[in-house]
C-alpha positions in Angstrom: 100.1 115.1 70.8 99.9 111.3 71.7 99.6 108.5 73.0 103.3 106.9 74.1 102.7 103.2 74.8 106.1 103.2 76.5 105.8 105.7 78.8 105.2 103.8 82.5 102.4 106.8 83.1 99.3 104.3 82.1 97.3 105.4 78.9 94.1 106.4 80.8 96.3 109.5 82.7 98.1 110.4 79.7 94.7 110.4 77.5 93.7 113.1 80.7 96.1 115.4 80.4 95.5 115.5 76.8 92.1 116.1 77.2 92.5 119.0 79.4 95.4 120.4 77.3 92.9 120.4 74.4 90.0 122.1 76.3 92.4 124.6 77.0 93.9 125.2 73.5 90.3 124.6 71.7 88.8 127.5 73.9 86.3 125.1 75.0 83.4 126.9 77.9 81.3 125.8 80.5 78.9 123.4 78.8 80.4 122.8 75.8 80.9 119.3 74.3 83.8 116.8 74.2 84.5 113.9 72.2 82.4 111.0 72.1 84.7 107.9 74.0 84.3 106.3 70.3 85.5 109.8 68.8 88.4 109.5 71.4 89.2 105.7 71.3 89.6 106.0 66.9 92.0 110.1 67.5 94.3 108.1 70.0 94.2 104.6 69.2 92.7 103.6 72.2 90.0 100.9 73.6 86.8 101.8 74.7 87.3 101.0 77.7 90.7 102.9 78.5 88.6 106.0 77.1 86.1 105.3 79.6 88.4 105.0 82.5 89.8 108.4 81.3 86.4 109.8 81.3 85.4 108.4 84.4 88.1 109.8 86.0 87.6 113.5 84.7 83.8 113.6 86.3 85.1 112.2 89.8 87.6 115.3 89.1 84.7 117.4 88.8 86.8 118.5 85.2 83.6 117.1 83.2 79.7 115.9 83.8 77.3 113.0 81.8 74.2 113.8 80.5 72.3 110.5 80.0 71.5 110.0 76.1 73.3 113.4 75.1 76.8 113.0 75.7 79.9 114.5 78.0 80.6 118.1 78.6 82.9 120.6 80.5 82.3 121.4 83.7 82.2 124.2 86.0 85.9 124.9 87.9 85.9 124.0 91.1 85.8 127.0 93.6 88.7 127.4 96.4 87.7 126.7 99.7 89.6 129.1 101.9 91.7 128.6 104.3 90.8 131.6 106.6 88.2 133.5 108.3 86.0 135.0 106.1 81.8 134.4 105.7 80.6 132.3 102.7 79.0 136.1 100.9 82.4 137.5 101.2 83.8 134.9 99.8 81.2 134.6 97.1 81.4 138.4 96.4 85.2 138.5 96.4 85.0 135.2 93.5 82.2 136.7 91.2 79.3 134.9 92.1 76.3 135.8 93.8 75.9 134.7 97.2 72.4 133.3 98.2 70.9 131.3 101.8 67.7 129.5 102.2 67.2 129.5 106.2 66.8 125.8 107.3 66.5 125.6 110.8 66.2 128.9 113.0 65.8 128.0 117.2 67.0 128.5 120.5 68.8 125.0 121.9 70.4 123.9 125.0 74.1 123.1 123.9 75.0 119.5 124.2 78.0 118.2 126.4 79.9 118.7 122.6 78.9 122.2 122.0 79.2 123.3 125.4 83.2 121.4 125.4 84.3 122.9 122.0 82.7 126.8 122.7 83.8 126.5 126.6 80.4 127.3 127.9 78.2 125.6 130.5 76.3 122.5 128.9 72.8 122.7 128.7 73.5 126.7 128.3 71.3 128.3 125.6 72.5 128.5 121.9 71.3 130.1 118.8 70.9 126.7 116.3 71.3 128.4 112.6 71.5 125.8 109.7 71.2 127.4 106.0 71.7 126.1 102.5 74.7 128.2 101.0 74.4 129.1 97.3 76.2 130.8 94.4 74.4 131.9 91.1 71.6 130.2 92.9 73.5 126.5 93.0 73.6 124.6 95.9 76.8 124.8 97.5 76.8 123.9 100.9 74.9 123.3 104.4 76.2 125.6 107.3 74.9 124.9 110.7 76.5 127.2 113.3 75.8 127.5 117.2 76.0 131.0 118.6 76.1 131.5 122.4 72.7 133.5 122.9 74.5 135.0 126.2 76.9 137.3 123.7 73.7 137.5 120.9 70.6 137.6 123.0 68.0 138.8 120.2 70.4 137.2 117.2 67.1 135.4 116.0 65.3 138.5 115.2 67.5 139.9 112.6 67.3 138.5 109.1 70.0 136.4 107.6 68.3 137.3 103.4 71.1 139.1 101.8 73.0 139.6 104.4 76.1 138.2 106.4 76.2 136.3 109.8 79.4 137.8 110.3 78.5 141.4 109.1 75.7 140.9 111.7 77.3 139.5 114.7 79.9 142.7 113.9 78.1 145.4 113.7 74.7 144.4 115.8 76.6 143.2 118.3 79.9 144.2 118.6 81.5 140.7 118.0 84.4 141.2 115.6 86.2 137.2 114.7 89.3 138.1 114.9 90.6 134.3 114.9 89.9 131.1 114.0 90.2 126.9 113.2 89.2 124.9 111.3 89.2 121.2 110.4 88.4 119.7 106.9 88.0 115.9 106.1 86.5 113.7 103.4 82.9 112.5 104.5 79.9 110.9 102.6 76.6 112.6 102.1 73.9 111.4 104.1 70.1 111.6 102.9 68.6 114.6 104.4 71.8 116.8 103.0 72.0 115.2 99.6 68.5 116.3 98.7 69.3 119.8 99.7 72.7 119.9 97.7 71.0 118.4 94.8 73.7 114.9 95.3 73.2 111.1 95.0 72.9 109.3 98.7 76.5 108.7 99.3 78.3 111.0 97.4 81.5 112.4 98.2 81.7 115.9 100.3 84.2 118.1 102.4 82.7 118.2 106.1 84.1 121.0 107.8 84.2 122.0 111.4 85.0 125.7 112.2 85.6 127.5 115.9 85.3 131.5 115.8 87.1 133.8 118.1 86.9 137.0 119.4 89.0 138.6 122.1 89.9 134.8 122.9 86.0 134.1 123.4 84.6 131.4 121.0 81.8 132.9 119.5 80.7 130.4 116.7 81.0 126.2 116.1 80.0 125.6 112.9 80.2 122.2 111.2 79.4 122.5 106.8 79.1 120.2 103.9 80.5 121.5 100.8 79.9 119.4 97.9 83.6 118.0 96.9 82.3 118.2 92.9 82.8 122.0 93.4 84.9 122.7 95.8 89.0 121.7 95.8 91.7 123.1 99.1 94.5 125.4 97.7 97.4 126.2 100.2 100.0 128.5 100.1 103.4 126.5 101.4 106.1 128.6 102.8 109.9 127.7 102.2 111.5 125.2 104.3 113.5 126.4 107.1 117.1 124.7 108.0 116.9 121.7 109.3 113.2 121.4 108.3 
């Protein structure tokens, strides 16, 4: 394949597609090595700079990664976030990877007048503050911080979290089975505390979520996540359009 200097789709996406096309085709891995931009500019006939553009693009996809002074390679695939209620290790488990947590913060807190209005609960009443750094294969993935009335978990911060599900606990300890949920998902920047922990440049792009939990109609956890956006992409299932849709 080509180049086509008269196609309106600009040179920099068409050198893209190409490039993907021939990671697929060349059996390329995790890891492995592409081009060099001067190896691609002389194959395709291309400027440095267009190549670079294409390139550029490709990391911000999260398709490829730089390593200073050694060149460009593949990257890992991003992993689906889901869109429904299931815990981070089932998730994890149900993908192939090993699901890991490093407990952050563990304490008892008065909600705030924001808790208190999104878990309908008195403010000031007394919730379980868990945050945890999420990982898979031991990368950082994500910070969780969830608020757990301690009226429906009264001893939650006794049981341990290593290895083991919040879910699975809340479940089986104490009876709470999420049989519902929300959630909202938008584009946010990393601040400095989180970026260290997810291993990220101050500033870099993430997926901020904010999750309600249900059960019996009772919400039982708000949680609010960073997920790093260089390994994690939305996939949706769209249903056909009804008449007059």
């Amino acid at each position: 394949m080509a180049i086509d200097p008269a196609s309106p789709v600009p040179k920099y996406v068409q050198l893209r597609d190409l490039l993907l096309d021939w990671i697929v085709e060349a059996g390329l891995s995790v890891d492995d090595p592409v081009p060099s931009e001067r190896e691609l500019g002389a194959r395709y006939e291309l400027s440095r700079m267009t190549v670079r553009q294409t390139i550029d693009l490709l990391v911000s996809e999260g398709k490829l990664y730089r390593v200073p002074g050694k060149g460009t390679f593949v990257a890992r695939p991003k992993i689906e976030m889901p869109l429904a209620l299931a815990s981070f290790t089932q998730d994890m488990l149900a993908r192939g990877y090993r699901p890991g947590a490093r407990d952050l913060v563990r304490r008892i807190v008065p909600a705030s007048g924001h808790v208190a209005r999104m878990m309908d609960i008195e403010a000031g009443a007394p919730v379980h503050h868990i945050e945890r750094l999420r990982t898979a294969d031991d990368e950082p993935m994500a910070v969780e911080r969830s608020n757990i009335p301690v009226s429906i978990a009264p001893n939650l911060d006794s049981y341990s979290l290593s290895g083991r599900s919040l879910y699975e606990i809340l479940e089986q300890e104490f009876g709470l089975l999420l049989d519902s949920g929300e959630q909202t998902i938008e584009a946010g920047i990393c601040d400095a505390a989180d970026a260290r922990l997810l291993g990220l440049a101050h500033g870099s792009p993430v997926l901020s979520m904010q999750r309600r939990s249900f059960s019996n109609g009772a919400c039982v956890e708000l949680a609010t996540s960073t997920y790093r956006a260089d390994r994690y992409q939305l996939h949706s299932r769209l249903n056909p359009r009804t008449n007059g849709g």
